[in-house]
C-alpha positions as a LaTeX table, in Angstrom:
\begin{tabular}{lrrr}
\hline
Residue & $x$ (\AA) & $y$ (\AA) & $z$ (\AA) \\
\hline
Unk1 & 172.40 & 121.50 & 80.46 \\
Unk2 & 170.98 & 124.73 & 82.54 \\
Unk3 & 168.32 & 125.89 & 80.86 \\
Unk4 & 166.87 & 127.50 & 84.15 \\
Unk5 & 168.08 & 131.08 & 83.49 \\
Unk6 & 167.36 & 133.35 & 80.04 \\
Unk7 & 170.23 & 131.98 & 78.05 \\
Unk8 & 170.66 & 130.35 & 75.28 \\
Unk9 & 173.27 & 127.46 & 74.68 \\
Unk10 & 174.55 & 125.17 & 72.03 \\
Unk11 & 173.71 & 121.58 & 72.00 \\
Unk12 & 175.20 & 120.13 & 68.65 \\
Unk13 & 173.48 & 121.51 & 65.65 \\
Unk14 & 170.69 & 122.90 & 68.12 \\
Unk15 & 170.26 & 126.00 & 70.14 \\
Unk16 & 168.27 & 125.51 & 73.37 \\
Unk17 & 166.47 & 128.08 & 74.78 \\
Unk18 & 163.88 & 128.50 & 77.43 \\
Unk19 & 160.25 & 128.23 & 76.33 \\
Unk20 & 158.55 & 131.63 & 75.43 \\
Unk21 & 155.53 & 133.52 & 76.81 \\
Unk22 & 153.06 & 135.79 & 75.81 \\
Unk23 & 151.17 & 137.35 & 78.64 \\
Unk24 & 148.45 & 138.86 & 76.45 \\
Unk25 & 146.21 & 137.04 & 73.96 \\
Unk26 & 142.91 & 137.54 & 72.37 \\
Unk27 & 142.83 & 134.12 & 70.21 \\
Unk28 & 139.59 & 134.68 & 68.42 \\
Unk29 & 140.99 & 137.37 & 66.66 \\
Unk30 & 143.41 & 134.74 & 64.78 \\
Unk31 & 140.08 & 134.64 & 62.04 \\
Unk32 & 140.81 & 138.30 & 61.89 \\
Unk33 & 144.23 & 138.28 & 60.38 \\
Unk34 & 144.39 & 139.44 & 56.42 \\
Unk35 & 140.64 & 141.07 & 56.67 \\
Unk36 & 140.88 & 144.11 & 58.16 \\
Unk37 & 143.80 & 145.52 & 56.46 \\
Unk38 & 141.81 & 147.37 & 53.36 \\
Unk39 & 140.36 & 150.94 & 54.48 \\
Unk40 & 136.98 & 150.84 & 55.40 \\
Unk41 & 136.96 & 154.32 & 56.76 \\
Unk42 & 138.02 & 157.62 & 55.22 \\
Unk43 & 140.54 & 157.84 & 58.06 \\
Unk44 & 140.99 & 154.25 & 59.35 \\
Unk45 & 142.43 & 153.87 & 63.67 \\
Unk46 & 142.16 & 151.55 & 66.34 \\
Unk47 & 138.32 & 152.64 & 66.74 \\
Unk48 & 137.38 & 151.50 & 62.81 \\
Unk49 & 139.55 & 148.66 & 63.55 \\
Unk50 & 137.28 & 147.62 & 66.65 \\
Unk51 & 133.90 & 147.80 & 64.68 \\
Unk52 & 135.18 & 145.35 & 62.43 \\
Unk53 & 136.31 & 143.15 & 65.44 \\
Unk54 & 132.69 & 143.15 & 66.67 \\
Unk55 & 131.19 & 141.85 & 64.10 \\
Unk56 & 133.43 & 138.65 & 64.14 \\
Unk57 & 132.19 & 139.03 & 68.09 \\
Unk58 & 128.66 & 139.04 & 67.01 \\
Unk59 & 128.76 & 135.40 & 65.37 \\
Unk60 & 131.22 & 133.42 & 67.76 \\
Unk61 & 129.76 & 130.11 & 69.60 \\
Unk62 & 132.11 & 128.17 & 72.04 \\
Unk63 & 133.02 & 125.25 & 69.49 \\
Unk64 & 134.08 & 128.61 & 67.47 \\
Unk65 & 136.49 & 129.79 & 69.85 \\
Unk66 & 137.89 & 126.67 & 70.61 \\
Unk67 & 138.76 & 126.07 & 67.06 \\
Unk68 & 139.98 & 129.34 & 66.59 \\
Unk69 & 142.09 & 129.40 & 69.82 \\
Unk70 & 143.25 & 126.09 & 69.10 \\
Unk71 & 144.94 & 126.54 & 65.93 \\
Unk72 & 146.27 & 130.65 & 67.25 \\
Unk73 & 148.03 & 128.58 & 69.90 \\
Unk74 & 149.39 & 125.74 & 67.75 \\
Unk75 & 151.13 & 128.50 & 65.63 \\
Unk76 & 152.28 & 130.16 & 68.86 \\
Unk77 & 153.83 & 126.91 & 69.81 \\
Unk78 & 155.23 & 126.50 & 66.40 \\
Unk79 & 157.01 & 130.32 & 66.94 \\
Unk80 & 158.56 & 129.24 & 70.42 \\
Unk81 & 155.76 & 130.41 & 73.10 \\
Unk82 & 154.87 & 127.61 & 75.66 \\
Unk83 & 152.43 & 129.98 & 77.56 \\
Unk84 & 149.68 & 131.93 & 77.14 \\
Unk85 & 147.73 & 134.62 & 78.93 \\
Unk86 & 144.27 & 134.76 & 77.40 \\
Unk87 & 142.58 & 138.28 & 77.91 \\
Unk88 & 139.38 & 136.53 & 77.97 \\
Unk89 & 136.16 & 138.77 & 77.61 \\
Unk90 & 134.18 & 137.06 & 75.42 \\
Unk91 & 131.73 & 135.41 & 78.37 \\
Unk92 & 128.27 & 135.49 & 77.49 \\
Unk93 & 125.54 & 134.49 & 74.02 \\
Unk94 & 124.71 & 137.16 & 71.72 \\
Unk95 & 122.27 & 139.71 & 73.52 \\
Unk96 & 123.94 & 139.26 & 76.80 \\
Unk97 & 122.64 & 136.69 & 78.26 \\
Unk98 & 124.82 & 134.15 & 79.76 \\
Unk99 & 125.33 & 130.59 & 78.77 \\
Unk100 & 123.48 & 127.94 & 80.44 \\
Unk101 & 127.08 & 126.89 & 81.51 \\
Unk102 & 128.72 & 130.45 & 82.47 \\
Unk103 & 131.95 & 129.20 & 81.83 \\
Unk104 & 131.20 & 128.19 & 78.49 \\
Unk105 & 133.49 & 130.36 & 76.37 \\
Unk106 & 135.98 & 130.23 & 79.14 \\
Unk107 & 136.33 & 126.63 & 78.97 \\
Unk108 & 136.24 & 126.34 & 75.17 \\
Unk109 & 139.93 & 128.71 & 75.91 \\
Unk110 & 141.28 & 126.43 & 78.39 \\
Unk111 & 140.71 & 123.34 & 76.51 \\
Unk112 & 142.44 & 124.50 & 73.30 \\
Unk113 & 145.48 & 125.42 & 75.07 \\
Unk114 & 144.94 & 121.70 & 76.71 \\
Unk115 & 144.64 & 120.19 & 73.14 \\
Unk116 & 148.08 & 121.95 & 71.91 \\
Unk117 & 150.20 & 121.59 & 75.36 \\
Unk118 & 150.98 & 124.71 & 76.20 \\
Unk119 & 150.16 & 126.44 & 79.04 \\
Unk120 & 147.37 & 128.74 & 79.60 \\
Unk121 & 146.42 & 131.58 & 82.42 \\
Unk122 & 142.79 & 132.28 & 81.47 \\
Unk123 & 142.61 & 136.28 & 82.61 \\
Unk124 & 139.18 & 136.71 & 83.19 \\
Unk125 & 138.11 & 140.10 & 82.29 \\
Unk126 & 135.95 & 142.16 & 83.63 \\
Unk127 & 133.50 & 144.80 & 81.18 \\
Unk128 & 130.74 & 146.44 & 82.78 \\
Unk129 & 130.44 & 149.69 & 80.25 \\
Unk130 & 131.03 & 150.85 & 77.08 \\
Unk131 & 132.53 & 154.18 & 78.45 \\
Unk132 & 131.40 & 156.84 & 81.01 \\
Unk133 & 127.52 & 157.47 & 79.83 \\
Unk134 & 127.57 & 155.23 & 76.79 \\
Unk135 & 125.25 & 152.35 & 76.53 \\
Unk136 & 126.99 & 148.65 & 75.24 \\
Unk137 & 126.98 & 148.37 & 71.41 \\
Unk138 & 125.30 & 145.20 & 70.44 \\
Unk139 & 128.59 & 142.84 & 70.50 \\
Unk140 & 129.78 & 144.59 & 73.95 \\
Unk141 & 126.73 & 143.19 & 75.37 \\
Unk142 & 128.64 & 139.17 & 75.01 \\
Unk143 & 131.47 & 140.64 & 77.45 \\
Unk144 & 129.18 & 142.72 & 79.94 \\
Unk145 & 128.00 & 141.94 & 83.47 \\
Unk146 & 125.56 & 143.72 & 85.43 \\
Unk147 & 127.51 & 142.80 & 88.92 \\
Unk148 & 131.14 & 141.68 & 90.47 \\
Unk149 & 129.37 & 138.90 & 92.44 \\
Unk150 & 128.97 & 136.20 & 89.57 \\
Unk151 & 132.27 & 136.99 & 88.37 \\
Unk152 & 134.12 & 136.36 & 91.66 \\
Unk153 & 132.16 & 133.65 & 91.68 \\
Unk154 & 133.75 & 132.21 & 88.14 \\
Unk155 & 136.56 & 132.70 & 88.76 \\
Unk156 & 136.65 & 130.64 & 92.21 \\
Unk157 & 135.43 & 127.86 & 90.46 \\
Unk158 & 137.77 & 128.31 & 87.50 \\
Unk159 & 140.32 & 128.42 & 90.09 \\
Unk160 & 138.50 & 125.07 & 92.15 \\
Unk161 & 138.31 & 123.08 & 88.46 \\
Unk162 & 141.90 & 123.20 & 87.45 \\
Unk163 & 143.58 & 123.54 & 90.89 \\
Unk164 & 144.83 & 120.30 & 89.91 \\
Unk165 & 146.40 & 121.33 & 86.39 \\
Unk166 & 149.58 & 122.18 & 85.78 \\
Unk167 & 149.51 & 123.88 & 82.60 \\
Unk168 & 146.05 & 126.06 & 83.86 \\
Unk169 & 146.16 & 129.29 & 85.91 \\
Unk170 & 143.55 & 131.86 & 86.55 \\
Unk171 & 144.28 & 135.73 & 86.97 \\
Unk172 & 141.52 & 138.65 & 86.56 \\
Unk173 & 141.38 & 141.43 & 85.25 \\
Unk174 & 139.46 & 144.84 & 84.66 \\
Unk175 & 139.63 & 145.08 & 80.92 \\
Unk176 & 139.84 & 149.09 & 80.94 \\
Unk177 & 139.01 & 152.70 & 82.94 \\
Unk178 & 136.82 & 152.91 & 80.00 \\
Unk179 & 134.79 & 149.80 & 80.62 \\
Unk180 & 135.21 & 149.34 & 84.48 \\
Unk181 & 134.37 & 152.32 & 86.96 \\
Unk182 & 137.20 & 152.97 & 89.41 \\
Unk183 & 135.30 & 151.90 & 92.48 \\
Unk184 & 134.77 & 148.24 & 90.90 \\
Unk185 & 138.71 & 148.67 & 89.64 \\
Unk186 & 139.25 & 148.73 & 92.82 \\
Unk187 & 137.31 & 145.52 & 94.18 \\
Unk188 & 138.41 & 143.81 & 91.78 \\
Unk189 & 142.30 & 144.78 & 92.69 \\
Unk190 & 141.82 & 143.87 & 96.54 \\
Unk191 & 140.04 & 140.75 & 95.20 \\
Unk192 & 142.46 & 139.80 & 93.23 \\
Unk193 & 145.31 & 140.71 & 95.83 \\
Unk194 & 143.47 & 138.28 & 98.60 \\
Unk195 & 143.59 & 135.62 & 96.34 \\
Unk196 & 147.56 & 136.20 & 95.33 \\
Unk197 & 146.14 & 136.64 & 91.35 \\
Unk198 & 147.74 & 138.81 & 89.32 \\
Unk199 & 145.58 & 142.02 & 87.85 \\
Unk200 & 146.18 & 142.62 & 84.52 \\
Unk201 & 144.40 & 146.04 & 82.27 \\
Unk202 & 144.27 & 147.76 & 79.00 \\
Unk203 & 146.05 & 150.98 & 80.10 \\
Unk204 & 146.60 & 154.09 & 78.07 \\
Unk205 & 146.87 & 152.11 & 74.74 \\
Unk206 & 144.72 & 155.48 & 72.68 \\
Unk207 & 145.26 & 158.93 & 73.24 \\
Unk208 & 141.14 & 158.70 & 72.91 \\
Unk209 & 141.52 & 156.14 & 76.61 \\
Unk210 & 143.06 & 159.28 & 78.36 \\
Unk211 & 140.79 & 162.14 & 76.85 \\
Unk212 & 137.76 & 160.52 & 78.00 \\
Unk213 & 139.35 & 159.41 & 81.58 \\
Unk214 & 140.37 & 162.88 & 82.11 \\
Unk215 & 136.71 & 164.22 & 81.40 \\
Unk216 & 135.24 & 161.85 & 84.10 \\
Unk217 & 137.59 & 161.98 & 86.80 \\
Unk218 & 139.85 & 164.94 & 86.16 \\
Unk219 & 143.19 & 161.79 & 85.92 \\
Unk220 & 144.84 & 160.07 & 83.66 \\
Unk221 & 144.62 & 156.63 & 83.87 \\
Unk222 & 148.08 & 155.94 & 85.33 \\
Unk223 & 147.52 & 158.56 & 87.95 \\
Unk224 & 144.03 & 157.70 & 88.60 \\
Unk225 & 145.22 & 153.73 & 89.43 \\
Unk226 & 148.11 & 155.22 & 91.34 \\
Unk227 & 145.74 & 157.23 & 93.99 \\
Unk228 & 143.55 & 154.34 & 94.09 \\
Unk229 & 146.39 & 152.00 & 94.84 \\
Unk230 & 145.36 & 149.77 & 92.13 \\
Unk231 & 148.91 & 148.95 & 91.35 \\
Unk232 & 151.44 & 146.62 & 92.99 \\
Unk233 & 153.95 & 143.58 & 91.77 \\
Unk234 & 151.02 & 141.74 & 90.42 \\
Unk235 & 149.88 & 144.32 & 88.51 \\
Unk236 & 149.82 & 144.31 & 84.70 \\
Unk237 & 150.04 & 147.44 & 82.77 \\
Unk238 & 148.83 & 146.10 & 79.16 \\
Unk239 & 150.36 & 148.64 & 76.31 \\
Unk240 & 150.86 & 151.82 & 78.19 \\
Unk241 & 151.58 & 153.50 & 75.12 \\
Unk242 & 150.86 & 157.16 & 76.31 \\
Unk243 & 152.49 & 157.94 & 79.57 \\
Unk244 & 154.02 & 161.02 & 81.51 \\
Unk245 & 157.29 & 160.80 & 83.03 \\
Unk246 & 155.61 & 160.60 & 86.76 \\
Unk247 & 153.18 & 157.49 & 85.31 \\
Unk248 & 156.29 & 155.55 & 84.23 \\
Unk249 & 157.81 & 156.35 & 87.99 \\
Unk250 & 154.84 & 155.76 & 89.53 \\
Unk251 & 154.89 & 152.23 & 87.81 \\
Unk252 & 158.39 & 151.52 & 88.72 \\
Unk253 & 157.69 & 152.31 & 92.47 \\
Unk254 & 154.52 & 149.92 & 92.02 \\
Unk255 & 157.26 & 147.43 & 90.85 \\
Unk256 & 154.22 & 146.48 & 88.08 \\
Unk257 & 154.53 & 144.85 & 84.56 \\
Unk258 & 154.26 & 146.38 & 81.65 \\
Unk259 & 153.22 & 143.95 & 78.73 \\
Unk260 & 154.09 & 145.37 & 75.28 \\
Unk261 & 152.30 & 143.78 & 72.28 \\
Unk262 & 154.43 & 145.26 & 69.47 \\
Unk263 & 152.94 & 143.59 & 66.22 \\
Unk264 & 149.08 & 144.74 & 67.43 \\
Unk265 & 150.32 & 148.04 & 68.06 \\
Unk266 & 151.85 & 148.70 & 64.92 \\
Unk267 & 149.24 & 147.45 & 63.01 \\
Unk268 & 146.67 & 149.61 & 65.02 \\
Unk269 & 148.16 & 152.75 & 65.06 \\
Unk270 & 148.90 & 152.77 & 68.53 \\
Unk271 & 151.70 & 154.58 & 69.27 \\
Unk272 & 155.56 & 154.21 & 70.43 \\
Unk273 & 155.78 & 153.34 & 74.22 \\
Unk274 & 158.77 & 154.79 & 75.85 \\
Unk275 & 160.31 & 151.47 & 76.65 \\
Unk276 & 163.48 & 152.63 & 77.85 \\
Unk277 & 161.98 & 154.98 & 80.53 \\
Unk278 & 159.94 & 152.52 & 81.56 \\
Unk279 & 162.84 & 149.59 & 82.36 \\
Unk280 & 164.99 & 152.41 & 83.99 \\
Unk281 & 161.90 & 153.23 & 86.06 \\
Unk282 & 162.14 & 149.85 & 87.06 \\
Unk283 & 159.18 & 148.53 & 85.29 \\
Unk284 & 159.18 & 144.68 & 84.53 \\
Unk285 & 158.25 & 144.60 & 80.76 \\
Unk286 & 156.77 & 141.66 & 79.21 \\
Unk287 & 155.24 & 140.94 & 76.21 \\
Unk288 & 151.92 & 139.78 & 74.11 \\
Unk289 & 150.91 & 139.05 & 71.10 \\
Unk290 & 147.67 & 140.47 & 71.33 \\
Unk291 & 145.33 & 140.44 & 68.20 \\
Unk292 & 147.26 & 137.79 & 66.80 \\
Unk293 & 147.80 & 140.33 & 63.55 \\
Unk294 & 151.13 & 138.28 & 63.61 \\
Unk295 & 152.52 & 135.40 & 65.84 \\
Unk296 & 156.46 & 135.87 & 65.31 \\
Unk297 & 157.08 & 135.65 & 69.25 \\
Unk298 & 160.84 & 136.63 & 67.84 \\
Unk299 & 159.50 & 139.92 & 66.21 \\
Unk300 & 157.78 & 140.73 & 69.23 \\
Unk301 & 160.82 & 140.65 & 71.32 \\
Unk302 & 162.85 & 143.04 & 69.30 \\
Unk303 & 160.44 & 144.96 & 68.38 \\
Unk304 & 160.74 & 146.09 & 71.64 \\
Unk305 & 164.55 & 147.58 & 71.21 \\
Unk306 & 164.14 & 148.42 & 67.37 \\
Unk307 & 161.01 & 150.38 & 67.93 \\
Unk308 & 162.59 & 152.57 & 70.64 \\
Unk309 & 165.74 & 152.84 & 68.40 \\
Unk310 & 163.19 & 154.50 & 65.92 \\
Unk311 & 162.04 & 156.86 & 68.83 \\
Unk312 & 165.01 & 158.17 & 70.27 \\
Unk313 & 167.01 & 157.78 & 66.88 \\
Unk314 & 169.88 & 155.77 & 69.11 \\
Unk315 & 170.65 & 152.07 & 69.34 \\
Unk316 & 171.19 & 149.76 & 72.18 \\
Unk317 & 168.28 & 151.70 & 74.24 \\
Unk318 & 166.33 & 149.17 & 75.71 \\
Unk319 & 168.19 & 146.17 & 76.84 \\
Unk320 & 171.25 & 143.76 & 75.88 \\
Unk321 & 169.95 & 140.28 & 74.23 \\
Unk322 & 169.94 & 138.77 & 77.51 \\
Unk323 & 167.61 & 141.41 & 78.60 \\
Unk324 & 165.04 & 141.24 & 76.19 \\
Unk325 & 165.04 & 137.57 & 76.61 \\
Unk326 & 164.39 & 137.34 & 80.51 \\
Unk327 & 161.65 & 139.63 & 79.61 \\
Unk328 & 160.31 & 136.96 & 76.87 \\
Unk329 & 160.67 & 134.31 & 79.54 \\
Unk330 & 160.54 & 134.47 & 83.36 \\
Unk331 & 158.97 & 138.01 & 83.22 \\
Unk332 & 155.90 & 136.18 & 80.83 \\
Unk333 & 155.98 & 133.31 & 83.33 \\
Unk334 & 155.98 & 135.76 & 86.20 \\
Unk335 & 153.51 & 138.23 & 84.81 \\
Unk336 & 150.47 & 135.34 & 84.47 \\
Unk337 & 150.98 & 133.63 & 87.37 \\
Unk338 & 153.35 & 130.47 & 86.07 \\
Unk339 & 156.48 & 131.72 & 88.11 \\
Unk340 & 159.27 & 129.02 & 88.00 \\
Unk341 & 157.17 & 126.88 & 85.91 \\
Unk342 & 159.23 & 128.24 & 82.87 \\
Unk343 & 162.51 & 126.69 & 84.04 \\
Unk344 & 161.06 & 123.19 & 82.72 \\
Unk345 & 160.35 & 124.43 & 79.12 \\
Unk346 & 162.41 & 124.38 & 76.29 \\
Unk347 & 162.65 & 125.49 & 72.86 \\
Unk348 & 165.01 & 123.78 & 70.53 \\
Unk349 & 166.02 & 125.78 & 67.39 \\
Unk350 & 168.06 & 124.64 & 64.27 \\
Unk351 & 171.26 & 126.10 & 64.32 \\
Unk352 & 171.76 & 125.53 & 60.74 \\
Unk353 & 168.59 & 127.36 & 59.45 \\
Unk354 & 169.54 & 129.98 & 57.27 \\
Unk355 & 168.15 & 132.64 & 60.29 \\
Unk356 & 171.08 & 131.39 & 62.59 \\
Unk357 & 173.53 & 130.12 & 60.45 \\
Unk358 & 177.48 & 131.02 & 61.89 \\
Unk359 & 176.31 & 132.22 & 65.04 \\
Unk360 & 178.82 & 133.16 & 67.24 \\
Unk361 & 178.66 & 130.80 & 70.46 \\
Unk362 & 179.73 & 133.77 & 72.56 \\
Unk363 & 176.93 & 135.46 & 71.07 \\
Unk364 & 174.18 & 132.72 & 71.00 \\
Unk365 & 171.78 & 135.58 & 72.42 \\
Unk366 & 172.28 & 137.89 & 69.90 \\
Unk367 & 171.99 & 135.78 & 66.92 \\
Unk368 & 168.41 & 134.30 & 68.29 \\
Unk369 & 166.80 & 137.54 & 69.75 \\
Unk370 & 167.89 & 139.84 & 66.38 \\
Unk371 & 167.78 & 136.61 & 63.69 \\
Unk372 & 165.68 & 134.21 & 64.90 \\
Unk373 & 162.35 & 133.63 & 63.16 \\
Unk374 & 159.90 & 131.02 & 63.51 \\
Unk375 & 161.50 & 128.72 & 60.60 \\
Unk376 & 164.14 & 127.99 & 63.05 \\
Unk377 & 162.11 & 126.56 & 65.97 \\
Unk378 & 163.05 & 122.70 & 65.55 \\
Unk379 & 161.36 & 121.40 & 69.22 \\
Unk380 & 158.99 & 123.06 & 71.45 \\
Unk381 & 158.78 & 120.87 & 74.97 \\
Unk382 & 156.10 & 121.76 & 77.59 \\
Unk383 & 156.16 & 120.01 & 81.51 \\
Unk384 & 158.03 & 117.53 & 79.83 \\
Unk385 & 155.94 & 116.79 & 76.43 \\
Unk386 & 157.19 & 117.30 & 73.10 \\
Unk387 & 154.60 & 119.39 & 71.42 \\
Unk388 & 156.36 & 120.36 & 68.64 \\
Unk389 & 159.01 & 118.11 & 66.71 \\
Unk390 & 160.51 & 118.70 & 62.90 \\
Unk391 & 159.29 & 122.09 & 63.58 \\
Unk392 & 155.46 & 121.02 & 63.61 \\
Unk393 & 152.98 & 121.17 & 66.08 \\
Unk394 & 152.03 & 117.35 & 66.59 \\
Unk395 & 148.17 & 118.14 & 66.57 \\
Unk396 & 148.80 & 121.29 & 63.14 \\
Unk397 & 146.76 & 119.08 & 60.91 \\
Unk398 & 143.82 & 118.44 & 63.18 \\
Unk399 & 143.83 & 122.22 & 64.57 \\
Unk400 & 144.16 & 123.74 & 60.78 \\
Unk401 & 141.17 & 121.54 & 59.81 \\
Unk402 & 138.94 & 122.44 & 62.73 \\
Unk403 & 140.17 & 126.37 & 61.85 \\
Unk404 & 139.09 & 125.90 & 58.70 \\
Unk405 & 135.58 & 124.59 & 59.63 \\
Unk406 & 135.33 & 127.76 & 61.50 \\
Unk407 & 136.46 & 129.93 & 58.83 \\
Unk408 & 133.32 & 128.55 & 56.42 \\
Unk409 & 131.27 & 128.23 & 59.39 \\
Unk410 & 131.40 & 132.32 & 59.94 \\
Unk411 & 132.08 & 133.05 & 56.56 \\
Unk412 & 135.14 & 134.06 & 56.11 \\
Unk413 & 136.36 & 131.54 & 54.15 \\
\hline
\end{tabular}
């Protein structure tokens, strides 16, 4: 059976699909899920949201975040996603300083991905600022550096230690305009370009991002990356919720990603993207799951029609089934680095779960991409190794326990 392309076909009472990807991941924030939804603030936002993120940040060790990650990506698996691109910028101990090992926190990502099969692109992420003139709150102090050289050097070594792996990449990127000046945005693109990396960003996600770009360099951030020539086919626009018309062309000439994390927006107020103008720009959307607020890798892929159906009060705006599903697949793969690595990954769903029950087989597509939810996945196959089988990840038990350790441990349990 061809599974190489973004179909999906009938096998008996199975539907085989290609294996998922979500090109944007912060996995400690699985222990977040379910805590932060009472209001804490007389008007709650993204911002509120964030001080409630740092101080989970503040109490994270490496056998944390490998116990956290580990069980965020055995529930991806268990939705249908077979890689992962890990927004890492949680680097350093609490005050700053960095591990004895550097690559401590890094690793700790890395090797839960390697403990639940699927594959990982560990984006290292750069944060040198809180924001033009702001000093670093205590928790932004675990993601700062004072200097590009030490990074570069991580991730050469990153890149030296798993050469060898195939379910490892390693990508960079600047985690915002807020908390990278352009002139090290733009090392870190032509650093990233001589090493054939892709470049991801936070870009535009709050209205707040743009206000306070404006104020320091008279651009918005789209523009602003645009001048610099930030941008190019590696380049990966994360959100890019608020955008002008000439943004959205000027990423379609860039022939950049954009990587849409529809669950995490919702749930922090972030805004509608215009995903239509985007694809007819010729933007290559992917997508992320982001804060892990939810891992349905199905919602996430219609969310990205229905949501635009909401904003332009039309249907069939986006893309056909087929369309949304290349961008779940081969433009994830494509977007952290895995390229064709996709075509060997499969996902196996039940065709008799009640989510896909009397599909049409000349609309297999359709039934999975507006149906489908999690319940359905049946087998989840990574470079050749079942990792999930009776619709269970082989290692749940082991990863829920070591969650749960880490849940009492920081005490959220």
């Amino acid at each position: 059976m061809d599974i190489t392309k973004a179909t999906v076909q009938r096998q008996g009472n199975r539907l085989i699909m290609p294996g998922l990807a979500t090109a944007h991941s912060h996995a400690f924030q699985r222990a977040l899920r379910g805590r932060t939804q009472r209001r804490a603030t007389q008007a709650g936002s993204f911002w509120s949201w964030r001080g409630l993120m740092y101080s989970l940040v503040e109490k994270l060790e490496p056998e944390d975040v490998f116990n956290i990650s580990r069980f965020a990506y055995a529930e991806l698996a268990m939705s249908g996603v077979t890689a992962v691109g890990e927004f890492h910028y949680l680097h350093h101990a609490p005050g700053g300083a960095p591990y004895a090992n550097r690559l401590a926190m890094a690793e700790a990502v890395i090797e839960a991905a390697r403990a639940v099969g699927v594959r990982i692109t560990l984006i290292r992420t750069v944060y040198l600022r809180a924001g033009h003139g702001q000093a670093l709150a205590p928790a932004q102090q675990r993601f700062a550096d004072a200097a590009l050289a030490p990074i570069f050097q991580d991730v050469e070594t990153l890149m030296q230690r798993f050469a060898g792996d195939p379910l490892v990449r390693v990508a960079l990127a600047a985690h915002s305009i807020r908390a990278v000046p352009l002139y090290q945005v733009v090392e870190l693109a032509a650093f990233a370009e001589a090493h054939a990396l892709p470049f991801h960003m936070h870009v535009a996600e709050q209205r707040r991002e743009i206000e306070e770009c404006l104020q320091e360099y008279g651009r918005r951030p789209v523009e602003l990356l645009a001048e610099a020539g930030v941008m190019g086919p590696r380049f990966v626009a994360v959100h890019a919720t608020h955008l002008t018309g000439e943004e959205i062309a000027a990423l379609g000439r860039a022939g950049a990603f954009v990587c849409l994390c529809r669950t995490t927006e919702r749930d922090l107020g972030d805004g509608l993207p215009q995903s239509r103008d985007l694809v007819q720009a010729g933007v290559k959307l992917c997508l992320g799951v982001d804060s892990h607020a939810g891992s349905d890798a199905f919602e996430e892929i219609r969310a990205v029609e229905l949501d635009d159906r909401s904003r332009t009060e039309a249907r069939h705006v986006v893309a056909e089934a087929a369309g949304l599903l290349e961008m779940a697949t081969s433009h994830g793969y494509q977007a952290i680095g895995f390229g064709q690595a996709g075509q060997v990954d499969r996902v196996s769903l039940n065709a008799n779960d009640a989510s896909l029950a009397g599909a049409a087989d000349d609309r297999l597509a359709e039934a999975v991409i507006f149906g489908a939810t999690p319940r359905a996945v049946d087998e989840v196959v990574v470079e050749g190794r079942t990792i999930v089988g009776a619709g269970v990840h082989l290692a749940y038990e082991e990863s829920l326990r070591g969650y749960s350790a880490a849940l009492r441990k920081l005490g959220l349990a």
